[in-house]
LOVO-846892 format. One record per residue (C-alpha): residue in three letters; chain; z, y, x. Coordinates in pm, 1 decimal. Example, Ala and Ser with C-alpha at 12.3 -4.5 7.8 and 13.67 -1.06 7.14 Angstrom:
<atoms>
+-----+----+----------+----------+----------+
!  aa ! ch !        z !        y !        x !
+-----+----+----------+----------+----------+
! ala !  A !    780.0 !   -450.0 !   1230.0 !
! ser !  A !    714.0 !   -106.0 !   1367.0 !
+-----+----+----------+----------+----------+
</atoms>
This chain:
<atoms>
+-----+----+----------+----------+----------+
!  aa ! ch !        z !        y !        x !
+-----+----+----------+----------+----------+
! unk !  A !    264.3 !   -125.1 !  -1706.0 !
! unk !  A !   -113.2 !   -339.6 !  -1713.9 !
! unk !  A !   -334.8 !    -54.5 !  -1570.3 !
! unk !  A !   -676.1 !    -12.1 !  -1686.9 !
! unk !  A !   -939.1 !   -202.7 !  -1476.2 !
! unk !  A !  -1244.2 !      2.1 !  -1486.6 !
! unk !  A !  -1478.2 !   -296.7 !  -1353.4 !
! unk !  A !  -1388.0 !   -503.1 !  -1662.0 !
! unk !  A !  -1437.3 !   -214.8 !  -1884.7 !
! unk !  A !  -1814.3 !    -99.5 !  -1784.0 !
! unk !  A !  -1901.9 !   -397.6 !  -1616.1 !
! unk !  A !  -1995.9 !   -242.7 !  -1313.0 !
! unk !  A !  -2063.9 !   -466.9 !  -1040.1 !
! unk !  A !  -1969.4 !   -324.5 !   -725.3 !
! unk !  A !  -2125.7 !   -469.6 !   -453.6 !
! unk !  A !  -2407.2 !   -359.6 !   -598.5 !
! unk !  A !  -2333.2 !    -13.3 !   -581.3 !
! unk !  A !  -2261.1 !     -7.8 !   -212.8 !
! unk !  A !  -2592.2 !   -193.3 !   -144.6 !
! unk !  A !  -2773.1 !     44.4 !   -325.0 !
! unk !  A !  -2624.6 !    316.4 !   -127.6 !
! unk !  A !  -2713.7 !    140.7 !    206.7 !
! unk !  A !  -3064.3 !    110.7 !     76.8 !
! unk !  A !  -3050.0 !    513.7 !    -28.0 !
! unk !  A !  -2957.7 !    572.1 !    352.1 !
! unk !  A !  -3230.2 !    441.2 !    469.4 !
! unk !  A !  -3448.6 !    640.8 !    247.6 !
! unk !  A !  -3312.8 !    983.9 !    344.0 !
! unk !  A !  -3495.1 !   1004.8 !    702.2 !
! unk !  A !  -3833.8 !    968.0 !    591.3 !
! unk !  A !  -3796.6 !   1228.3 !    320.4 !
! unk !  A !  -3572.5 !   1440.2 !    552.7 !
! unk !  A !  -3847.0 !   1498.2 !    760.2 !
! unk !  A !  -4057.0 !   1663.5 !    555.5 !
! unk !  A !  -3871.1 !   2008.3 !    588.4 !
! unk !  A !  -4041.1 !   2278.9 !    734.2 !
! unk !  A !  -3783.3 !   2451.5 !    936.9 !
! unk !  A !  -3461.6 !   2355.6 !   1108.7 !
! unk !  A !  -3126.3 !   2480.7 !    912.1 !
! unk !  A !  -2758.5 !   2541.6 !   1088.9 !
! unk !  A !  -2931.0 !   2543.0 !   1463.6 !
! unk !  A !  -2596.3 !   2640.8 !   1654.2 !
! unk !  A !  -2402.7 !   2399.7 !   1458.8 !
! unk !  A !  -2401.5 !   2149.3 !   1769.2 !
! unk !  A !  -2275.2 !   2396.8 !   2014.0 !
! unk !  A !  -1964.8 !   2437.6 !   1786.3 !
! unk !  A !  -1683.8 !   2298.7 !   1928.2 !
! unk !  A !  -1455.3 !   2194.0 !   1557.2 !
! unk !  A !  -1591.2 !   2149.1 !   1224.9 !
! unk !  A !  -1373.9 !   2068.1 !    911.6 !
! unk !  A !  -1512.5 !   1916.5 !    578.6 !
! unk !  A !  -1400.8 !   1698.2 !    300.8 !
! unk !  A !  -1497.4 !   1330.1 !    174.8 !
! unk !  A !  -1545.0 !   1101.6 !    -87.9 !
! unk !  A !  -1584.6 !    739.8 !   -102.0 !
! unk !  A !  -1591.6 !    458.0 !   -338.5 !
! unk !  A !  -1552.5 !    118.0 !   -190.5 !
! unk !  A !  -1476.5 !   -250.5 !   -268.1 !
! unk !  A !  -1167.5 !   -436.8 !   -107.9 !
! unk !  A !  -1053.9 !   -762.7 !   -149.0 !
! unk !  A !   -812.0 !  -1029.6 !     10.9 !
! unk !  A !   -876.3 !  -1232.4 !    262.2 !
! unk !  A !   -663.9 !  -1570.9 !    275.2 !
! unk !  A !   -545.7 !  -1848.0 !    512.6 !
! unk !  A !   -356.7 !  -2143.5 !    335.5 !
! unk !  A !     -8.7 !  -2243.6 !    475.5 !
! unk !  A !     53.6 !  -2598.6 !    597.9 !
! unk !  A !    281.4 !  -2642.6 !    286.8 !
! unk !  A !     -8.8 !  -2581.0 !     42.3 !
! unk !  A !   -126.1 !  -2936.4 !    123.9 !
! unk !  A !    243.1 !  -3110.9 !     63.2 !
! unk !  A !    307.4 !  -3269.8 !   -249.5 !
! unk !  A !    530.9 !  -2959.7 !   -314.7 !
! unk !  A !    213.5 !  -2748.7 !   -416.0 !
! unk !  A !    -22.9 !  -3063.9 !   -566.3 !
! unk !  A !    -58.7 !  -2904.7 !   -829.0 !
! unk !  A !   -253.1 !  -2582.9 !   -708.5 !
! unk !  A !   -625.0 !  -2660.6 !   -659.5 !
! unk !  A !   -724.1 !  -2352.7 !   -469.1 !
! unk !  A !   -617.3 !  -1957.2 !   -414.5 !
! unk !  A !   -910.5 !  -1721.8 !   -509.4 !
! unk !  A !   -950.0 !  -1340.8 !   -353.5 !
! unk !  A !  -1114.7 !  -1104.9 !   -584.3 !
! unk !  A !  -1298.7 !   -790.4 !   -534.8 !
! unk !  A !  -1232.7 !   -524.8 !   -702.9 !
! unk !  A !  -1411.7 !   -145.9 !   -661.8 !
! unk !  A !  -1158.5 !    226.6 !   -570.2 !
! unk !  A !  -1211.8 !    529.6 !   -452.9 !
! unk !  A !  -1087.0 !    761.3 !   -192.5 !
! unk !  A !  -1112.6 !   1108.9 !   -114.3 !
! unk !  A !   -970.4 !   1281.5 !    157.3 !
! unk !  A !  -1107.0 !   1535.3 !    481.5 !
! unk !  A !  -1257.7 !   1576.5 !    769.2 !
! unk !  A !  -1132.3 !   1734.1 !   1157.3 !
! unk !  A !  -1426.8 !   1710.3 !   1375.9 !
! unk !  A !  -1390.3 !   1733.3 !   1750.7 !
! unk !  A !  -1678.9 !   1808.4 !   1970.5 !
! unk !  A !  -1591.2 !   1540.6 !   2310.2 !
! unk !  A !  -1985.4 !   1552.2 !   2445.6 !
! unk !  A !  -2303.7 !   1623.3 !   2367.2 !
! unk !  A !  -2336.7 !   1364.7 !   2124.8 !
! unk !  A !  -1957.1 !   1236.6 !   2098.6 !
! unk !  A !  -1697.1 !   1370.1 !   1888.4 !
! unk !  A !  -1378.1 !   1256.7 !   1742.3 !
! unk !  A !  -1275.8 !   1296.2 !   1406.0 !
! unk !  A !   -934.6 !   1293.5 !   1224.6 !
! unk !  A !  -1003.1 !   1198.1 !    860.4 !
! unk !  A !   -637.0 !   1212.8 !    601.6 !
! unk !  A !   -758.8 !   1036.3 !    313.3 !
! unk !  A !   -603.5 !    871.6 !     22.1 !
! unk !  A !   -713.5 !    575.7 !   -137.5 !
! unk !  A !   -674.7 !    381.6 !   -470.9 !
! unk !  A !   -675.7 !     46.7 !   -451.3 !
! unk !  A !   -713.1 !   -277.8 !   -634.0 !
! unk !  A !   -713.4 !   -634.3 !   -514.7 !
! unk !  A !   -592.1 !   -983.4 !   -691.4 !
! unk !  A !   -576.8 !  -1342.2 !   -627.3 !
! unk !  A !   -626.9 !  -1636.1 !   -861.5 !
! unk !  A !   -425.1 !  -1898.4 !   -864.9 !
! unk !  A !   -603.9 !  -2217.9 !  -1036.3 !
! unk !  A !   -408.7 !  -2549.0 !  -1087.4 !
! unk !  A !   -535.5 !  -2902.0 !  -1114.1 !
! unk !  A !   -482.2 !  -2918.9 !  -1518.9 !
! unk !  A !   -730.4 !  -2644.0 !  -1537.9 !
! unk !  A !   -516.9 !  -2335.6 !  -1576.8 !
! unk !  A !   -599.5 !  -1970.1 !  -1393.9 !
! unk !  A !   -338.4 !  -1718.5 !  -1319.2 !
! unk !  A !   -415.2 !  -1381.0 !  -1180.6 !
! unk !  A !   -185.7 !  -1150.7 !   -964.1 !
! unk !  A !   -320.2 !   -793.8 !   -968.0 !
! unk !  A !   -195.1 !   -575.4 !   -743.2 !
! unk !  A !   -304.7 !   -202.2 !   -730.8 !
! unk !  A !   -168.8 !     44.5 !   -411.7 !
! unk !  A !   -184.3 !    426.2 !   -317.7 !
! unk !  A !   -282.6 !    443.6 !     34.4 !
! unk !  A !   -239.9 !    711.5 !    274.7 !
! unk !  A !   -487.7 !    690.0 !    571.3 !
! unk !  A !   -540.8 !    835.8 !    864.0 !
! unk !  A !   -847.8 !    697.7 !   1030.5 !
! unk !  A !   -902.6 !    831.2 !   1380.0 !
! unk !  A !  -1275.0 !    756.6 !   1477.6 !
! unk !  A !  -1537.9 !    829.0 !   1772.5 !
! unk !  A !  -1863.1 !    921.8 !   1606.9 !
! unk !  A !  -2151.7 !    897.3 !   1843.8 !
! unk !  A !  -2461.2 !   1041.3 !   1679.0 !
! unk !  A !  -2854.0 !   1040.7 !   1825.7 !
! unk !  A !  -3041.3 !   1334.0 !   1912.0 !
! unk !  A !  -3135.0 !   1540.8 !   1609.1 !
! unk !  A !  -3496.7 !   1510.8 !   1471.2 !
! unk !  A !  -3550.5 !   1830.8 !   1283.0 !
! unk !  A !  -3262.6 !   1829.0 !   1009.1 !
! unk !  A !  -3166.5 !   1443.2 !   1097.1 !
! unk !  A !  -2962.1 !   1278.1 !   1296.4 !
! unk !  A !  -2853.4 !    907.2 !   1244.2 !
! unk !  A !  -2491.7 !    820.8 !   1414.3 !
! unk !  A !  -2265.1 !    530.7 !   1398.0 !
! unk !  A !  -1898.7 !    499.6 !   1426.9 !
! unk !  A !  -1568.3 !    316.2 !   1468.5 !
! unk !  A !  -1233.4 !    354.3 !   1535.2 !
! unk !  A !   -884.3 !    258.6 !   1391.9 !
! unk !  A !   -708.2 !    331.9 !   1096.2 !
! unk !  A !   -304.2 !    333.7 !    994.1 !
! unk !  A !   -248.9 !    319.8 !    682.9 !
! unk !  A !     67.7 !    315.7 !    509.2 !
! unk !  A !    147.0 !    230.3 !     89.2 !
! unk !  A !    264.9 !    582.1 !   -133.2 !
! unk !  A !    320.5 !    397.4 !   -470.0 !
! unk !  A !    669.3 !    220.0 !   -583.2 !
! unk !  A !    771.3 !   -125.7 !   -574.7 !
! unk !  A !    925.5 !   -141.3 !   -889.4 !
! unk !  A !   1242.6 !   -298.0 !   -980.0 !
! unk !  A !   1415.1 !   -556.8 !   -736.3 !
! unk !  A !   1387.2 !   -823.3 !  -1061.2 !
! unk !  A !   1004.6 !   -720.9 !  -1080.1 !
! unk !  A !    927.9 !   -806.2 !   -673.9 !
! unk !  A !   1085.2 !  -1127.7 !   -670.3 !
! unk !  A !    839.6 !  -1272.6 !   -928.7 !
! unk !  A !    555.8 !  -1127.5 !   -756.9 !
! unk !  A !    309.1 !  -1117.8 !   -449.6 !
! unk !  A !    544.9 !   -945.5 !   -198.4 !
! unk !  A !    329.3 !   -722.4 !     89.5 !
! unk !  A !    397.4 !   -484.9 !    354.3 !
! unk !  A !    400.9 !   -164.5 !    310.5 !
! unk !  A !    245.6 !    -19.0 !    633.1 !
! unk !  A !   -128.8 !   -240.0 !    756.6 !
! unk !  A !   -337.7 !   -102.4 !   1061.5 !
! unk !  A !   -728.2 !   -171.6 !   1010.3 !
! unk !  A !  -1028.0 !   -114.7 !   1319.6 !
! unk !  A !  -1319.2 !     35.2 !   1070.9 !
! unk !  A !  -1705.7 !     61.1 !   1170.9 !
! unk !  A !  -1979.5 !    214.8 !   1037.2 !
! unk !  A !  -2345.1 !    334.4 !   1033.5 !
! unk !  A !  -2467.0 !    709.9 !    875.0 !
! unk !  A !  -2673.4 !   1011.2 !    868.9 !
! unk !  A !  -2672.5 !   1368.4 !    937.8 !
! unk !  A !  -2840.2 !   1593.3 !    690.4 !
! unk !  A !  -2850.7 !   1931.1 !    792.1 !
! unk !  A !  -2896.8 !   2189.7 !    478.0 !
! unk !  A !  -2901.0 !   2609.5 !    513.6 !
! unk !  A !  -2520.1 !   2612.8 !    435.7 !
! unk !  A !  -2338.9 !   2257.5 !    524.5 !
! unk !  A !  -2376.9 !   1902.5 !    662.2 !
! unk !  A !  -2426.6 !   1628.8 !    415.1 !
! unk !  A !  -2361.6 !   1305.4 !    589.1 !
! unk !  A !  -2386.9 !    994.6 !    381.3 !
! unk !  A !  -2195.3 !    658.0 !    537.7 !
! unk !  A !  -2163.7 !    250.3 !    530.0 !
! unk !  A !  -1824.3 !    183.1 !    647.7 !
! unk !  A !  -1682.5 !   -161.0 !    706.4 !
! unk !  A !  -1264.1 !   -204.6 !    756.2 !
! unk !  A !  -1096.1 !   -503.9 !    871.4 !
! unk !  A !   -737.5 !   -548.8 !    825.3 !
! unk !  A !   -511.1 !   -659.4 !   1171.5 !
! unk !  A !   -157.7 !   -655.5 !   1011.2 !
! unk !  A !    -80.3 !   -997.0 !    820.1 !
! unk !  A !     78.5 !   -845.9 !    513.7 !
! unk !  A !    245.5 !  -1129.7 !    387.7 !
! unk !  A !    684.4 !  -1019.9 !    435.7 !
! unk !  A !    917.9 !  -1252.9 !    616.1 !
! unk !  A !   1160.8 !  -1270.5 !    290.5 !
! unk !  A !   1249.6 !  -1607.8 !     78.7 !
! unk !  A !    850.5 !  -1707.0 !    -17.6 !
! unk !  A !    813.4 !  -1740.4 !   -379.7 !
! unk !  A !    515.3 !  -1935.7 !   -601.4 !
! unk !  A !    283.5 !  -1636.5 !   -506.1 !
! unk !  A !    301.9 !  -1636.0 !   -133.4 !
! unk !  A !    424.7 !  -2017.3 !    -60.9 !
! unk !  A !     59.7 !  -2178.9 !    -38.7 !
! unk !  A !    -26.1 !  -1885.9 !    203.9 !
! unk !  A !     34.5 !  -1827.0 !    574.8 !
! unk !  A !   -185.6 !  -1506.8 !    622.4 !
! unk !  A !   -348.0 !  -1237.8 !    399.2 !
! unk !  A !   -494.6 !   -960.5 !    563.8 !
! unk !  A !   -717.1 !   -677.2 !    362.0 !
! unk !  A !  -1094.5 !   -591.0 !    412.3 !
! unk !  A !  -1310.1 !   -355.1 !    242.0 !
! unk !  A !  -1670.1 !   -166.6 !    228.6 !
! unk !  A !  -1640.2 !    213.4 !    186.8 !
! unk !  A !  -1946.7 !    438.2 !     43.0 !
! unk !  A !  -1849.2 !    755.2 !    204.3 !
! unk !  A !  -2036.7 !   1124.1 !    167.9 !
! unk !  A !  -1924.5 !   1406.3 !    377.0 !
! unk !  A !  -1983.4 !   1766.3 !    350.6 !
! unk !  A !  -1885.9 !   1956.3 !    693.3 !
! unk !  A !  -1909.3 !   2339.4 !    777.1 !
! unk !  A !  -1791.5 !   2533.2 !   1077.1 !
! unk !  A !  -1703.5 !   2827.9 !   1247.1 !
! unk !  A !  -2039.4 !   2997.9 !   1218.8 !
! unk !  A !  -2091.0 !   2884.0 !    836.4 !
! unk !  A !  -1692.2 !   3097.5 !    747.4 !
! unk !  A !  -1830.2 !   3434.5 !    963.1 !
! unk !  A !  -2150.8 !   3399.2 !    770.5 !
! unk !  A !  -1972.5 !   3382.2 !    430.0 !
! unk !  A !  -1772.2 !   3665.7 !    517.5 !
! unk !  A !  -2063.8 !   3882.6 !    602.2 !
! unk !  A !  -2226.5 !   3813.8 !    305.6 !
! unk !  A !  -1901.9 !   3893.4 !    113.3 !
! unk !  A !  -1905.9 !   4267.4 !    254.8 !
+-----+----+----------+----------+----------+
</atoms>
């Protein structure tokens, strides 16, 4: 079943989005600062927080030709295009006080995922292979963050991030005329963020970059998809927000239930 591409249907390019968001990050400090008093003071001393998290992000391929794609075999493919497509993730957050300004953080997320390659031929002719995947993720990242300046405090982060595919393969027929991949990749991620402290939660917007380590390509009989390859390996910028509370911010609610 052709799924709907939402980037052909509004036009919307991407990249552009996640730019803009880096640009609104750097914004945030300088209007941060103008608050009067400082919200959630104990939070630090706290040893676990949990949240939740969204992201939208852009992935794409990235490619290294095989030593057959330059035999007379394959003459007639002229090159093997990656595309970049936009998804979205959502998913939550385990927060892990190590040091004073360490922590590490569990983060299950699940992620929807598009990403194609275009095949173009020396008479002129395109063909596209879309593939679209289900990911479940479990990123497991150090976050070291800077001291906090009023309610701000900038951080980066990295770490590494299994990942492993939820959706079917369809029919055996199906995968034989198609790009065959691995189900299971494992990806080292870095990024760059804030820390917004409000009255009630931690907003944290983030710039997160992922680079794929598993060549998902599958040993099996290569077909016209995968024969002018010899590596494909994922990569992807994330737009992440984060809301966090904590132990404090659930004994306050419950007060102010009674």
């Amino acid at each position: 079943m052709q799924i709907i591409n939402l980037r052909n249907k509004l036009h919307i390019r991407w990249h552009q989005v996640i730019i803009v968001g880096c640009l609104f990050l750097l914004t945030i400090p300088a209007r941060a600062q103008n608050d009067v008093s400082e919200n959630l003071l104990d939070y630090d001393q706290e040893w676990i927080h949990y949240g939740f998290l969204i992201g939208i992000h852009e992935s794409k391929y990235r490619i290294q030709y095989s030593d057959r794609y330059a035999t007379p075999e394959l003459d007639s493919v002229h090159s093997v295009v990656p595309g970049a497509l936009p998804g979205w993730k959502v998913g939550f957050v385990v927060d892990m006080a190590l040091w004073k300004y360490i922590s590490f953080r569990v983060l299950p997320t699940v992620g929807f995922y598009e990403q194609n390659l275009t095949y173009r031929y020396t008479d002129g002719t395109e063909l596209t292979e879309l593939k679209d995947a289900t990911l479940v993720e479990l990123p497991l990242m150090l976050k070291y963050k800077s001291a906090r300046r009023g309610n701000v405090a900038m951080y980066v982060t990295g770490g590494f991030s299994p990942s492993i595919e939820a959706s079917g393969k369809g029919d055996e027929l199906d995968t034989r005329q198609r790009l065959q991949l691995r189900d299971v990749n494992f990806s080292i991620d870095a990024g760059v963020g804030f820390d917004l402290y409000f009255p009630l939660f931690k907003f944290s917007p983030e710039v997160r970059y992922s680079w794929g380590l598993r060549d998902m390509l599958t040993a099996g009989e290569p077909n016209d998809f995968d024969a002018p390859l010899k590596k494909l390996t994922y990569q992807n910028i994330t737009f992440y927000v984060t809301f966090e509370g904590g132990p404090s911010y659930l004994r306050n609610r419950k007060k102010r239930k009674r």
